[in-house]
DOLUMVEX-222353 format. One line per 4 residues: number of its first residue (from 1); for each residue z, x, y of N, C-alpha, C. Coordinates in steps of 0.2 Angstrom, whole numbers. Each point is the difference from the previous one (the first is absolute). Layout:
# DOLUMVEX-222353
NUM> Z:X:Y:Z:X:Y:Z:X:Y ~ ...
# end
This chain:
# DOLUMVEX-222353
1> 20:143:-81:-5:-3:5:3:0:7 ~ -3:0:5:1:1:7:5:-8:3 ~ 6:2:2:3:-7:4:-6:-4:3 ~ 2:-6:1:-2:-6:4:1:2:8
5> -3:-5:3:2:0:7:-2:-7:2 ~ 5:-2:3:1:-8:1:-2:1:5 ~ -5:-4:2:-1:-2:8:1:-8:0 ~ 2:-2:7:3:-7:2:-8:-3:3
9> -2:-5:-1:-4:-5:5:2:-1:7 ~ -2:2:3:2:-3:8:-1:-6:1 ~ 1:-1:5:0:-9:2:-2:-1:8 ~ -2:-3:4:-3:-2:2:4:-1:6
13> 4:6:4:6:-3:4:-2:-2:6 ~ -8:3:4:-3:-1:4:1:-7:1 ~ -3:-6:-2:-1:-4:-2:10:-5:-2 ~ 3:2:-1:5:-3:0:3:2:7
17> 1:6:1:3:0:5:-2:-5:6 ~ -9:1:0:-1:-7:7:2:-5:-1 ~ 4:-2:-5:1:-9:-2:8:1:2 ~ 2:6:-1:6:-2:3:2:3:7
21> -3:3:3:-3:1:7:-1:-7:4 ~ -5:-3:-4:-2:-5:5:2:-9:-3 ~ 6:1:-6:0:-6:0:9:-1:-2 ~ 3:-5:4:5:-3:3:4:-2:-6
25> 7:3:-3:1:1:-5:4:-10:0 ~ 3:-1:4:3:-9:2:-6:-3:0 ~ -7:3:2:-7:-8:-1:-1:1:-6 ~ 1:7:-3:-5:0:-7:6:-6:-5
29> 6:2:0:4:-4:-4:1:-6:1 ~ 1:-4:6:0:-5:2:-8:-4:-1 ~ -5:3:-2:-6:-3:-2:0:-1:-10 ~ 6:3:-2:-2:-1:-5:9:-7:-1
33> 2:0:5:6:-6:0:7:4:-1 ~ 1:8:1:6:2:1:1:1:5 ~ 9:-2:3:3:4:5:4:7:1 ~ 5:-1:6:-1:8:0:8:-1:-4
37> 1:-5:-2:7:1:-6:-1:0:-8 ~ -7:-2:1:-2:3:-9:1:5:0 ~ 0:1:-8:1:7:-3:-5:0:-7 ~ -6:2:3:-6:-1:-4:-1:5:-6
41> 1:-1:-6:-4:3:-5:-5:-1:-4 ~ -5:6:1:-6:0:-2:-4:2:-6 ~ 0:-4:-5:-4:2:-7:-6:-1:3 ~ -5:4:-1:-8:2:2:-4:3:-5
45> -4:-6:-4:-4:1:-6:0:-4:-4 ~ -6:2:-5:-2:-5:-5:5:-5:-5 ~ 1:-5:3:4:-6:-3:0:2:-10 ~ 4:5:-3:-1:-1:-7:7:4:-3
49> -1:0:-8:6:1:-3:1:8:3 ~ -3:6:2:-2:6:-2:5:1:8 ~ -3:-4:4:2:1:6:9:-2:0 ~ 4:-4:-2:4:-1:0:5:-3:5
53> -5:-7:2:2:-4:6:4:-4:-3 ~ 2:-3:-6:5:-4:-4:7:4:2 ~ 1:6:-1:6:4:3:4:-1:5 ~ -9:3:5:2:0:8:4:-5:2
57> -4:-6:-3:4:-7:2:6:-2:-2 ~ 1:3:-6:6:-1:-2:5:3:5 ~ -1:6:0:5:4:5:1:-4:5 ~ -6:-1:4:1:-3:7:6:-9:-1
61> -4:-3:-6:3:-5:-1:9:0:1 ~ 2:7:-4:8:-2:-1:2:2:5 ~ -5:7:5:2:1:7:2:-7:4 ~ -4:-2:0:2:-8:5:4:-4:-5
65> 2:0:-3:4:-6:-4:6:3:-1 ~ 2:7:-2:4:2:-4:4:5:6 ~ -3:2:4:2:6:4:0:-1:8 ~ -1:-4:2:0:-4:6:-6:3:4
69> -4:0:-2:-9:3:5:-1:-8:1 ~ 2:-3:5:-5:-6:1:-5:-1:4 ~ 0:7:3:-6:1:6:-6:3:-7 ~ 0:2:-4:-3:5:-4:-6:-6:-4
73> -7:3:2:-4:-3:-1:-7:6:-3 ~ -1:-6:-7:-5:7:-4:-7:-3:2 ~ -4:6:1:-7:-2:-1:-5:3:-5 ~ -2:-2:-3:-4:2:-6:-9:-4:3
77> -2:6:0:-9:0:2:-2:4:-7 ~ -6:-3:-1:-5:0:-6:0:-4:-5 ~ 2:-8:1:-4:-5:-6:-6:-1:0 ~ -1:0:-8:-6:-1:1:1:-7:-8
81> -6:-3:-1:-1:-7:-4:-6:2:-5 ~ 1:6:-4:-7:-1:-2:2:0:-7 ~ 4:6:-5:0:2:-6:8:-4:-2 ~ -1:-4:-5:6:-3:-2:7:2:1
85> 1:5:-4:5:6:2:2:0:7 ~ -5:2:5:4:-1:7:2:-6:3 ~ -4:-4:-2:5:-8:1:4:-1:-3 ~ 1:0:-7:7:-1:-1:8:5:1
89> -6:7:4:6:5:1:4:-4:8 ~ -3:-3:3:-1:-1:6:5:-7:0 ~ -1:-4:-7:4:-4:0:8:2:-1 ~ -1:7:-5:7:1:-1:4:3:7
93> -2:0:6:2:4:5:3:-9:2 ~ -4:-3:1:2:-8:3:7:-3:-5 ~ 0:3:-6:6:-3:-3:7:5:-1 ~ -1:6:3:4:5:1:4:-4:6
97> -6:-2:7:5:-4:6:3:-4:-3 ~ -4:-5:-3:4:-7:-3:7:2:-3 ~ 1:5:-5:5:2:-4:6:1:5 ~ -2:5:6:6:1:5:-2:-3:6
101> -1:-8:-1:-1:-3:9:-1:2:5 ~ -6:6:-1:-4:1:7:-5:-4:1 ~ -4:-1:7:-4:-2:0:-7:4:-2 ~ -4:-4:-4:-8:4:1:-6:-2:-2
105> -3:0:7:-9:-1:3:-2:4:-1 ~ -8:-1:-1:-6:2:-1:-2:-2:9 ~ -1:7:3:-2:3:5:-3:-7:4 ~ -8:-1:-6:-8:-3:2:5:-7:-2
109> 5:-5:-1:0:-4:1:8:0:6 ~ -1:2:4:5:0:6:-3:-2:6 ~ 3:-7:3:-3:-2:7:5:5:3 ~ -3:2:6:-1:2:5:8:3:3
113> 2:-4:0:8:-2:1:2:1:-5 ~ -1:1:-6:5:3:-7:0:5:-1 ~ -6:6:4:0:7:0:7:4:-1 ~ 1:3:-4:9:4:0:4:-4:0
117> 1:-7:-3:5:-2:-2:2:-2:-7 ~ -4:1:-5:2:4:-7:2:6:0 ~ 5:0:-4:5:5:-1:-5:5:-6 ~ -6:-3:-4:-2:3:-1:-8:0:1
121> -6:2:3:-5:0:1:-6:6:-4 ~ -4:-7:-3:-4:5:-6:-8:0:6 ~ -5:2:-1:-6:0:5:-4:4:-5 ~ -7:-4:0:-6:3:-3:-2:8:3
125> -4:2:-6:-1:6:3:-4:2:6 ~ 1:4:6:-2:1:6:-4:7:2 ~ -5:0:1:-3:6:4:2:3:3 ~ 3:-2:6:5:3:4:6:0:1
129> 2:6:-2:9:-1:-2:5:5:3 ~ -5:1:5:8:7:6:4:-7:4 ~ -1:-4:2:3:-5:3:7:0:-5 ~ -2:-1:-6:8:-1:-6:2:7:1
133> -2:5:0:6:6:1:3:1:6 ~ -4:-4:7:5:0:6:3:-5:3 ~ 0:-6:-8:4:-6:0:7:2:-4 ~ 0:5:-3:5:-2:-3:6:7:1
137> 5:-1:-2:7:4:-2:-1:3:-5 ~ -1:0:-7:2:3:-5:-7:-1:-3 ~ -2:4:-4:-7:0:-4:2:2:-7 ~ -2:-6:-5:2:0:-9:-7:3:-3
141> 2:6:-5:-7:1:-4:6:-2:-7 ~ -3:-4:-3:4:0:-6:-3:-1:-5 ~ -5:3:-2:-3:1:-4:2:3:-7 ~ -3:-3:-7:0:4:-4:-3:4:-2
145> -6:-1:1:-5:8:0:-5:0:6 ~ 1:8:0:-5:2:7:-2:6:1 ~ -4:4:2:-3:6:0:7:2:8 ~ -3:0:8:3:-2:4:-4:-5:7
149> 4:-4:1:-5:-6:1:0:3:8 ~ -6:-3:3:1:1:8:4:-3:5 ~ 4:-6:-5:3:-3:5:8:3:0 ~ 1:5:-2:7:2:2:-3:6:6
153> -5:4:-2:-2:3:8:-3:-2:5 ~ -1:-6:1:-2:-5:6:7:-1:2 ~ 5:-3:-5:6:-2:4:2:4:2 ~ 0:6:-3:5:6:5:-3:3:6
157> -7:-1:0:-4:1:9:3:-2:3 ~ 2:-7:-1:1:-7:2:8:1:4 ~ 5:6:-5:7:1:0:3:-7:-1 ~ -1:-1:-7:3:-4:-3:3:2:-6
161> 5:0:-3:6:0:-4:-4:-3:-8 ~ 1:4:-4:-3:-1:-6:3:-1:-5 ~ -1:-7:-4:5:3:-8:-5:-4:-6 ~ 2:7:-3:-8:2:-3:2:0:-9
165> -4:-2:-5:3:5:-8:-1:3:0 ~ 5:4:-3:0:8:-1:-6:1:-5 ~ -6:-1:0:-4:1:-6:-6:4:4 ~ -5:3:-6:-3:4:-3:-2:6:10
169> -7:-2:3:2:5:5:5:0:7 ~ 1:-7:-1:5:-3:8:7:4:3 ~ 0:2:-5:6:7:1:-4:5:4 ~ -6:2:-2:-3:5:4:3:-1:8
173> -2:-8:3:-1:1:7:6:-5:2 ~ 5:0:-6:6:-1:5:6:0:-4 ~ 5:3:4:4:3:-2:7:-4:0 ~ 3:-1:-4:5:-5:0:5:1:3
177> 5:-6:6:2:-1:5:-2:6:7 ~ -5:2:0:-4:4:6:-5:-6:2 ~ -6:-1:-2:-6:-6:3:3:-5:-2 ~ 4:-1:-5:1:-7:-5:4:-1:-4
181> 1:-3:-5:2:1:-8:-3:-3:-4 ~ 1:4:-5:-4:0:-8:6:-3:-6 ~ -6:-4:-1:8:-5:-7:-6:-1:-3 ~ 4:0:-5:-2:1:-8:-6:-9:1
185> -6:2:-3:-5:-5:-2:4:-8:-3 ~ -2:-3:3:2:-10:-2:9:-1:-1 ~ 2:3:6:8:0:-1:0:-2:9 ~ 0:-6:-3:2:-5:9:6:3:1
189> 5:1:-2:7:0:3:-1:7:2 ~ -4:4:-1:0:7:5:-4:-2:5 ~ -6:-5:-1:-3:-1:7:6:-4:5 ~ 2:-3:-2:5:-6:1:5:6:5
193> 5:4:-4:2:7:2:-3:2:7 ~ -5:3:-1:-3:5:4:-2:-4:9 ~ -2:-5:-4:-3:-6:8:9:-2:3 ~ 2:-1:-5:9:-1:5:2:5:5
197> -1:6:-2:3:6:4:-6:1:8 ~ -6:-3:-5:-4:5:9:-1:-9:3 ~ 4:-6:-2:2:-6:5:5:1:1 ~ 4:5:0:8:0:0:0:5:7
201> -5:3:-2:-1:7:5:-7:2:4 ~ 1:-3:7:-6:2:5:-2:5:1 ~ 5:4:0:-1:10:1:-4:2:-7 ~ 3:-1:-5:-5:2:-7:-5:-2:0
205> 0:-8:2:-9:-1:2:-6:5:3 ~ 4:1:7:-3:4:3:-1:8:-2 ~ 6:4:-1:-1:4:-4:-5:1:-5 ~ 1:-4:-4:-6:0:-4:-6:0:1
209> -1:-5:3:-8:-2:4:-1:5:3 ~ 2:4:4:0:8:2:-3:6:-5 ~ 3:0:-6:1:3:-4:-6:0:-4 ~ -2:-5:-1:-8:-3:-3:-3:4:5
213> -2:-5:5:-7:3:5:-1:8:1 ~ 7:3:-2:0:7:0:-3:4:-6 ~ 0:-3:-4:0:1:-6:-10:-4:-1 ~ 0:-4:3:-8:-1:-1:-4:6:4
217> 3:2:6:-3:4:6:-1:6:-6 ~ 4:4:-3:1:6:-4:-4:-3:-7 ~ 0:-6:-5:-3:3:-4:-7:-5:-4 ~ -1:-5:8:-4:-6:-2:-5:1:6
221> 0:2:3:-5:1:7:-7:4:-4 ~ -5:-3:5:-6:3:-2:1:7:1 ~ 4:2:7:-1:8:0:3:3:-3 ~ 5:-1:-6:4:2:-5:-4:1:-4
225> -3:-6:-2:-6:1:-6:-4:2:1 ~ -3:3:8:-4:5:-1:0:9:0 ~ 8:-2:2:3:10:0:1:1:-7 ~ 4:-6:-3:0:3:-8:-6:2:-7
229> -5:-3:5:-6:0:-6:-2:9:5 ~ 1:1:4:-3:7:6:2:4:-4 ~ 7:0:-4:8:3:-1:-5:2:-7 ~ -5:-6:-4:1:1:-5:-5:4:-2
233> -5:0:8:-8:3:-3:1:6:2 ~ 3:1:4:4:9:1:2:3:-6 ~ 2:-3:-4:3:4:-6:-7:1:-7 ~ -4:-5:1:-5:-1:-5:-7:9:1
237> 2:4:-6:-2:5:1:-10:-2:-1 ~ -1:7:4:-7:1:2:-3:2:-8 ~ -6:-5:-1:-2:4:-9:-3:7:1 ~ -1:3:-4:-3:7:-2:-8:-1:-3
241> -4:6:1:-7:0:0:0:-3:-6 ~ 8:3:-8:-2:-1:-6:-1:-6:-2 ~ 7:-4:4:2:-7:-1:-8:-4:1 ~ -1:-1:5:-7:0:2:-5:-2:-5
245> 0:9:-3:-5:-1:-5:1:-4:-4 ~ 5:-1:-1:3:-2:-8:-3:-9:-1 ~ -4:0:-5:-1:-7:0:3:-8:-2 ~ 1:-6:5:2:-4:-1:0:-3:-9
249> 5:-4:-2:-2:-2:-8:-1:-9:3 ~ -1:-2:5:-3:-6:5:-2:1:4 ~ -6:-4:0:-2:0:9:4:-3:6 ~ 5:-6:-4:6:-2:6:6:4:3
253> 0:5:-7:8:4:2:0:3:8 ~ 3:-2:5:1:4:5:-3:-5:3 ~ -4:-5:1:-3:-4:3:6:-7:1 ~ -4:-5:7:4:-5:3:-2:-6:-2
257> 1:-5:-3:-6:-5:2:4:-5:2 ~ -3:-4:4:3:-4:4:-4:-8:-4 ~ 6:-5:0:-6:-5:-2:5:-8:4 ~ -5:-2:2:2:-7:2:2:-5:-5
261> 3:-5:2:2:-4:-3:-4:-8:-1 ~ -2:-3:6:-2:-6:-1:-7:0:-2 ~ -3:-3:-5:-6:0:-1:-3:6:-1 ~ 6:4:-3:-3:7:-1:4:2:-7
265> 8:-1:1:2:2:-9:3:-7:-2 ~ 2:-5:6:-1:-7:-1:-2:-7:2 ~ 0:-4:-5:-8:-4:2:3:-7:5 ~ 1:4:5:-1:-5:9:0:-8:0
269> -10:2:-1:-5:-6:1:4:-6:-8 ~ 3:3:-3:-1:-4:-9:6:-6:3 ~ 7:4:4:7:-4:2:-2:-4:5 ~ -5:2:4:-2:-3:8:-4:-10:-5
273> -3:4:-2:-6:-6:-4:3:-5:-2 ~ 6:2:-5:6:-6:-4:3:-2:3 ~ 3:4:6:4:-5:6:-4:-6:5 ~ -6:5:3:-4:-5:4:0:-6:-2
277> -4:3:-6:-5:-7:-3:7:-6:-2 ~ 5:2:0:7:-5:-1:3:-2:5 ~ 0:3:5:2:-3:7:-5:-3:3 ~ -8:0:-1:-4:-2:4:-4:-4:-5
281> 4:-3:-8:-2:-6:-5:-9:2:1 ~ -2:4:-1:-8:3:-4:3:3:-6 ~ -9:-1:-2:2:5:-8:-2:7:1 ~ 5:1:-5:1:8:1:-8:4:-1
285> -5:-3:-4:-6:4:1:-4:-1:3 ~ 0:-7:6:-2:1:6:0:6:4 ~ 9:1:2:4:4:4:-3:8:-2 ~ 0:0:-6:0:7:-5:-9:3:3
289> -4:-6:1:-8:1:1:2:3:7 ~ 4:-2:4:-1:2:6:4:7:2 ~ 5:1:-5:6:5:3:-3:8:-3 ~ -3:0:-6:-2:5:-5:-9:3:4
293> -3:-4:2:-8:0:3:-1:0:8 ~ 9:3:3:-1:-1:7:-3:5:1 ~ -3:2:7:-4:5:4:6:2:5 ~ 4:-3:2:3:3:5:9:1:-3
297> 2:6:1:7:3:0:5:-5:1 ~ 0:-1:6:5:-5:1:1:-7:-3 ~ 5:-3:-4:-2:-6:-4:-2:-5:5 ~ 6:0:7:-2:-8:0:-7:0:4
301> -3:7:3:-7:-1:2:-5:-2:-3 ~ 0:-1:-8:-2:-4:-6:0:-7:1 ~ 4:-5:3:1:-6:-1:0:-2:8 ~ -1:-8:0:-2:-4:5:7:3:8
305> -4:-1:3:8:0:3:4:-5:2 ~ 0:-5:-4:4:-7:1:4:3:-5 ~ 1:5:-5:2:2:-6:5:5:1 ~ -1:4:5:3:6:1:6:0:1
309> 4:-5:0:8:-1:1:2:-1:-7 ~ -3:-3:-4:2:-1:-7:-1:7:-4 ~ -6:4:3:0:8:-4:7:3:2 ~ 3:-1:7:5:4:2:4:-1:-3
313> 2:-7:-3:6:-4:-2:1:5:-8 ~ -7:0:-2:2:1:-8:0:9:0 ~ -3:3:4:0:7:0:9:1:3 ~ 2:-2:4:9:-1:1:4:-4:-2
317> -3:-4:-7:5:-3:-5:4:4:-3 ~ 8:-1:-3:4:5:-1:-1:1:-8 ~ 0:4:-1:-1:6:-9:-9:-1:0 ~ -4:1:6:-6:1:1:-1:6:-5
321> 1:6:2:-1:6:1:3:3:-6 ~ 7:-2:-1:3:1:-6:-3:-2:-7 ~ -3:-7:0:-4:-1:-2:-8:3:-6 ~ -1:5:5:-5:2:-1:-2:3:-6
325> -4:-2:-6:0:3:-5:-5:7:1 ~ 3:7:-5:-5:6:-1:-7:-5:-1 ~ -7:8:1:-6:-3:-4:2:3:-7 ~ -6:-4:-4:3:6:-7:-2:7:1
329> 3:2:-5:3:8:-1:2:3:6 ~ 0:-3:7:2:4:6:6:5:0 ~ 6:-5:-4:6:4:1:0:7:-8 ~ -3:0:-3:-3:4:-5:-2:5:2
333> -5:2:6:-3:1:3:0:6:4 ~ 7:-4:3:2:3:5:6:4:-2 ~ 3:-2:-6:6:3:-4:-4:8:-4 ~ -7:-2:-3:-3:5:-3:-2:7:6
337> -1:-3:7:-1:5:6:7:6:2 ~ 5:-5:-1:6:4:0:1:6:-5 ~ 0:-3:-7:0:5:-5:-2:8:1 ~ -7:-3:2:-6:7:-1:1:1:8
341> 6:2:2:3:3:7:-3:-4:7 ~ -3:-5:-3:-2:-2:9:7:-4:4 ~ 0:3:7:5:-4:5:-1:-10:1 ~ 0:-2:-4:-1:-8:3:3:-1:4
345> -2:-4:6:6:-4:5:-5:-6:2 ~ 5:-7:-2:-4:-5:4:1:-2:7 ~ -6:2:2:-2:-3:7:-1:-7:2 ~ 3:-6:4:-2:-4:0:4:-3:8
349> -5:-2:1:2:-4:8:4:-7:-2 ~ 4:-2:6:5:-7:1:-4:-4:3 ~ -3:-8:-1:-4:-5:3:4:0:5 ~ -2:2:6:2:-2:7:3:-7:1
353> 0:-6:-5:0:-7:2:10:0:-2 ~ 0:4:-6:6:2:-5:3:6:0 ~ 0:2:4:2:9:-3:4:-1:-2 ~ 6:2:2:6:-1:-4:1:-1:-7
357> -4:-7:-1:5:-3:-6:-8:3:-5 ~ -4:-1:4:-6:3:-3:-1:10:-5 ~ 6:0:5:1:8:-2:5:-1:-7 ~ 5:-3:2:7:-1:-6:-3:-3:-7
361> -7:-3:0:-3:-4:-4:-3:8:-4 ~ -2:2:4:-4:6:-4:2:7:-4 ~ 7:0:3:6:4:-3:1:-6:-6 ~ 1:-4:-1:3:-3:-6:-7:1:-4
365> -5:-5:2:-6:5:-4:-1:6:-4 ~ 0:2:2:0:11:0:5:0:-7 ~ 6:-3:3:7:0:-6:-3:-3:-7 ~ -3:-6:3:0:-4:-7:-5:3:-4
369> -5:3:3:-9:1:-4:2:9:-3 ~ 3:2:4:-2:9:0:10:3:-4 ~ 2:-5:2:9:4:0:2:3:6 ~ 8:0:1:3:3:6:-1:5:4
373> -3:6:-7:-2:5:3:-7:1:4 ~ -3:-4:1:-5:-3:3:2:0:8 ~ 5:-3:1:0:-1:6:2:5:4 ~ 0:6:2:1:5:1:-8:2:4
377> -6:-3:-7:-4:3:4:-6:-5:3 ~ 4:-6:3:-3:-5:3:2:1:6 ~ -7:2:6:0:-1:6:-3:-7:3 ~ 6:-2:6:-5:-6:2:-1:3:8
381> -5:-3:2:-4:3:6:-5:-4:3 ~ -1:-2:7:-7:-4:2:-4:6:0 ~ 2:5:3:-6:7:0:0:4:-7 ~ -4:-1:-3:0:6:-6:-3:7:3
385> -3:0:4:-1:8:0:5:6:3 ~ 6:-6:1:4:6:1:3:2:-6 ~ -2:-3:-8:1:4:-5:-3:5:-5 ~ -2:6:0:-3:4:-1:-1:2:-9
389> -3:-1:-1:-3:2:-10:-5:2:1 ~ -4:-2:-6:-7:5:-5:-6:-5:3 ~ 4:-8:-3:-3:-5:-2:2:-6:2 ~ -3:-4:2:3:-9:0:-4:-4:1
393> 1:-4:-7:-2:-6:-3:3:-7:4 ~ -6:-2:1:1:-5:4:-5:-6:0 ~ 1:-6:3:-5:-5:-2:-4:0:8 ~ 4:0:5:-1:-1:5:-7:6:5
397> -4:-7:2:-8:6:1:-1:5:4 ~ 7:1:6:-1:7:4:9:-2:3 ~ 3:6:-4:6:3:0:0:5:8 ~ 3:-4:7:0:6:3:8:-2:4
401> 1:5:5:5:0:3:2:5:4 ~ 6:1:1:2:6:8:-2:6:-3 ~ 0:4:-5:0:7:-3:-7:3:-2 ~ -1:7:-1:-6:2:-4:4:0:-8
405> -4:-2:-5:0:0:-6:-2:4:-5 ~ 3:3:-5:-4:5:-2:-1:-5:-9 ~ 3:-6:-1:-3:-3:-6:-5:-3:-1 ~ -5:0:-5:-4:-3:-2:2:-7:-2
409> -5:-4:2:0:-7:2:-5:-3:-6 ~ 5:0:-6:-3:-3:-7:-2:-8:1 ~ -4:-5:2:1:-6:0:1:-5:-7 ~ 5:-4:0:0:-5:-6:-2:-5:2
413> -6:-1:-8:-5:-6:1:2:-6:2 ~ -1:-4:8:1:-7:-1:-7:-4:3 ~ -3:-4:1:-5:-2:1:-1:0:7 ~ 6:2:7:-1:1:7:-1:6:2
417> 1:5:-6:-1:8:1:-9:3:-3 ~ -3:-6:-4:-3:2:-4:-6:2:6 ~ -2:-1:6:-5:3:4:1:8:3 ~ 5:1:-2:3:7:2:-4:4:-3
421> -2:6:3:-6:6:-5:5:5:4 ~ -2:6:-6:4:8:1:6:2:-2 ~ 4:-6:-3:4:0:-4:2:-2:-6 ~ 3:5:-4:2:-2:-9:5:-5:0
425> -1:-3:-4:1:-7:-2:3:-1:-9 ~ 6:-3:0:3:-2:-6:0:-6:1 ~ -2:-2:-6:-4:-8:-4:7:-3:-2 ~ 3:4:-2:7:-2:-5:3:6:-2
429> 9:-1:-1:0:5:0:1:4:-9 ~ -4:-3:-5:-1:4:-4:-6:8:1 ~ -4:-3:5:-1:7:3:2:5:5 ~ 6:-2:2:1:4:4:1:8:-2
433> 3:1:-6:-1:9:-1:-7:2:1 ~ -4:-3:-2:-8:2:2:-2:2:8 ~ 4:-6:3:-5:1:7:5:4:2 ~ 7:-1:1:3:5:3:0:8:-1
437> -1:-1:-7:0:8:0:-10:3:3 ~ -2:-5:0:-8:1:3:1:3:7 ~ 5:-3:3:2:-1:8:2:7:1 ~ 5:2:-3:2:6:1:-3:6:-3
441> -6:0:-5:-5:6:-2:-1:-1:8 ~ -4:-6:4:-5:-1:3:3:6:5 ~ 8:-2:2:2:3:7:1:6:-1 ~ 0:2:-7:1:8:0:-3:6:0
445> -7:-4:-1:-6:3:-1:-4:1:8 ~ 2:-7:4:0:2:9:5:4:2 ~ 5:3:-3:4:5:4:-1:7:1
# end
């Protein structure tokens, strides 16, 4: 078989670079209650076992108690209160301090005047999280398992100092004591280790943090991920008249299809309904007559506008999106499109209100419904048309944006798109082999 070729996801430095351009590294950390004699480190993400914030703490704990960091203060972003497991994982962080007499608050209960003075501080999950990369000193990924997360290439834009587990792709994009170090997964005394030397050592810090951003410029940048893929269509030979002739054993082999995710492979309107109707005390087949029968796209343009602070609340409640169960057979579906050679990639935009955490919600997703390998071929994007396929399945009633399009715009049935005429339509996705493969006779037969 022909070798792989690993292309990296770019990231979005445009956009980082302004925040550190235009924002004052002493107001940003002094608004979150550090001064300029902390010495901040930063676990960034979802509060649970997988992530390995029980560790980090630990580390940091014996740093202050046992090693004399008394300026050394941990921050931990991403609690969240929903699935029992992460509350009780979140307890174990709180009895980790108690075990070694640190201090440790919960962010959302800190007057104003308490801000940075826990030695350890845990904060719900945030939307916006470049502020915490140009608050801190040192960045912890300690995670037990991970594909490779974004938060070590944001920090290193950032030129911040990593220490990361040496597990499954995070070696890819850093290289041990070059951007960071890498110690073995749930072994605090390597975290513990590793955080001593770059507090011991301002030049290392720097170095380092040097050493990332140079290393995002080279193999995280969009225009890296755009020369490599250039690199890769250069190589991909021209077919011959034979090949040509030669007939497909599917109509997907060689083809793109692109499919959305909300309300298209999972069901949006069904999580929306059971939180509403719970935070706004209605019954749920009230809610349900109104959210399933709407005419307009937009949910909260469906309800009163006295209402429309409460739809934002539960559309940016945390494990919204996460949440989301497939419809039936969807992931079946789409696992059978792969098989018979078609390229699946899911396409799905971030709620402007949430991106961020709204995005992180959808990667876990992805992981839990489809598997790891899934994720690779999840794009997130407000403009879809700069992604190019065959086909794409979508709920939403006119798909436009900056680019000409060469995909077919399959619509999936919801009751806001049903006035739409001139496009093919999937009901469910037990027919989608039918309609799609209808789609692409139709476009081949136009060519």
């Amino acid at each position: 078989a022909d070798a792989g070729h690993t292309i990296y996801n770019g990231i979005p430095l445009k956009q980082l670079n302004h925040f550190k351009q235009t924002q004052d590294r002493r107001e940003v950390r002094a608004a979150l209650g550090y001064s300029d004699d902390d010495f901040v480190v930063l676990h960034l993400g979802t509060v649970c076992s997988r992530k390995g914030q029980v560790f980090s703490a630990t580390a940091c704990a014996k740093l202050i108690q046992e090693d004399g960091c008394k300026n050394l203060k941990q921050l931990i972003v991403g609690a969240r209160y929903i699935r029992d497991h992460e509350i009780k994982y979140i307890d174990e962080i709180f009895q980790v301090a108690k075990k070694h007499q640190v201090s440790c608050r919960r962010w959302e209960e800190l007057k104003d005047e308490e801000r940075g003075q826990p030695q350890i501080t845990i904060m719900d999950i945030q939307a916006a999280v470049l502020r915490f990369y140009m608050a801190a000193d040192v960045v912890l990924v300690a995670s037990l398992n991970e594909v490779l997360p974004l938060v070590i290439c944001e920090s290193m834009a950032f030129e911040r100092p990593v220490v990361c587990s040496k597990i499954d792709a995070i070696p890819e994009a850093v290289t041990d004591g070059v951007e960071g170090f890498l110690v073995p997964p749930g072994d605090a005394d390597a975290i513990r280790d590793a955080v001593l030397k770059l507090y011991n050592n301002p030049q290392l810090r720097v170095k380092m943090g040097s050493a990332g951003r140079q290393r995002v410029l080279k193999q995280f940048s969009y225009e890296s991920m755009g020369e490599r893929y250039r690199e890769l269509l250069d190589t991909v030979p021209v077919p011959t008249a034979e090949a040509e002739a030669t007939p497909s054993s599917s109509s997907f082999k060689g083809k793109t299809v692109l499919v959305d995710m909300d309300n298209t492979l999972v069901d949006w309107d069904g999580e929306f309904i059971r939180r509403f109707a719970a935070m706004a005390k209605r019954p749920e087949a009230e809610v349900e007559r109104v959210v399933r029968n709407r005419q307009k796209f937009e949910i909260e343009e469906n309800f009163d506008p006295s209402e429309h602070e409460l739809v934002m609340e539960v559309i940016t409640s945390p494990g919204f999106y996460e949440s989301l169960e497939p419809y039936p057979g969807a992931v079946e579906a789409l696992k059978r499109l792969l098989e018979e050679g078609a390229d699946v990639k899911l396409v799905t935009a971030p709620h402007p209100a949430c991106a961020g955490s709204c995005a992180r919600e959808k990667f876990l997703s992805v992981e839990k419904h489809l598997g790891p390998s899934w994720l690779e071929r999840l794009i997130i994007t407000r403009d879809k048309t700069h992604v190019q396929g065959d086909i794409l399945v979508d709920d939403k009633p006119k798909v436009s944006g900056g680019q000409p399009t060469l995909w077919t715009h399959v619509l999936f049935d919801q009751a806001y798109n049903g006035k739409v005429e001139g496009k093919a339509r999937m009901s469910s996705w037990s027919s989608s082999a039918e309609v799609l493969s209808a789609v692409l006779a139709s476009k081949k037969a136009a060519s």
